[in-house]
C-alpha positions as CSV (number, residue, x, y, z in Angstrom):
1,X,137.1,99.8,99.4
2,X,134.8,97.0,98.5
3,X,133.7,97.0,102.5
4,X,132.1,100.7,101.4
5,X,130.3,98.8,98.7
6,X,128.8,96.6,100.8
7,X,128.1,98.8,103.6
8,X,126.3,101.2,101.1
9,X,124.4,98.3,99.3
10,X,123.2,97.1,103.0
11,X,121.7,100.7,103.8
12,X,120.3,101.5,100.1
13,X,118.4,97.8,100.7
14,X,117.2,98.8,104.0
15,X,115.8,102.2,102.5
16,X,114.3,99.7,100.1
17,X,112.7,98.1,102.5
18,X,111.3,101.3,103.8
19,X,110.1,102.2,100.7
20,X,108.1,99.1,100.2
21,X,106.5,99.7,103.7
22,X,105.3,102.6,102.8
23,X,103.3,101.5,100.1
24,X,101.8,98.6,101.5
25,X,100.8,101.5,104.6
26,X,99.3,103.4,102.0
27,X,97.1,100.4,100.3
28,X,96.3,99.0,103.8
29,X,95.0,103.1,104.8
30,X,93.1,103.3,101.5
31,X,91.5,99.6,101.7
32,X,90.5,100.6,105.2
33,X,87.8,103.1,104.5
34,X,89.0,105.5,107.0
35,X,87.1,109.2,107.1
36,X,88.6,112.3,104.8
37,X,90.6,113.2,107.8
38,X,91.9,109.8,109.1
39,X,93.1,109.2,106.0
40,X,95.1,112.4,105.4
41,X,97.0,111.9,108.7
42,X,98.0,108.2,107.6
43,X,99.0,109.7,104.2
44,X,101.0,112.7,106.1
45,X,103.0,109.8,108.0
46,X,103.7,107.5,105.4
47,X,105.0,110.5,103.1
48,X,107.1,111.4,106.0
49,X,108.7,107.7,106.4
50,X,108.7,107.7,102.4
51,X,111.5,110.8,102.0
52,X,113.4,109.3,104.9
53,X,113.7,106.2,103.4
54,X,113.9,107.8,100.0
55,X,117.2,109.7,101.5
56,X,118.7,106.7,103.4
57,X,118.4,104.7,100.4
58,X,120.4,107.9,98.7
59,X,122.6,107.8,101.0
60,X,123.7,104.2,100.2
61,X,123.8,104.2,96.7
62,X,126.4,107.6,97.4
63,X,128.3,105.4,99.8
64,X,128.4,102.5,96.3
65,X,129.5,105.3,94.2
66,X,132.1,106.5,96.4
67,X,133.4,103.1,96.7
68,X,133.8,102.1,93.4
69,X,135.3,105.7,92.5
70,X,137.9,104.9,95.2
71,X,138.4,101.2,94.0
């Protein structure tokens, strides 16, 4: 089972990675100076790409469990 380990470290990293985009989207929007409006529909996207990645990232760390339960 240790190839589920790894394969569920790989995806929790990528939804790592996704995380960590979305807050440098958000800093980059509010740096920008964009209008009310422009602003909220950056927001609206990078919360949207946040709870993906928030749920692949899940979904990795289930896959680590899993594998070490089965181990």
């Amino acid at each position: 089972m240790d190839i589920l380990i790894w394969i569920g470290a790989a995806i929790s990293a990528a939804g790592l990675v996704g995380i960590l985009w979305c807050i440098v989207a958000v800093a980059r929007a509010r740096r920008a100076g964009l209008e009310d409006e422009a602003l909220r529909l950056r927001l609206q996207k990078a919360v949207t790409l946040n709870l993906a990645a928030l749920m692949v990232s899940m979904l990795g760390l289930m896959l680590v469990v899993l594998g070490i339960v089965l181990a």
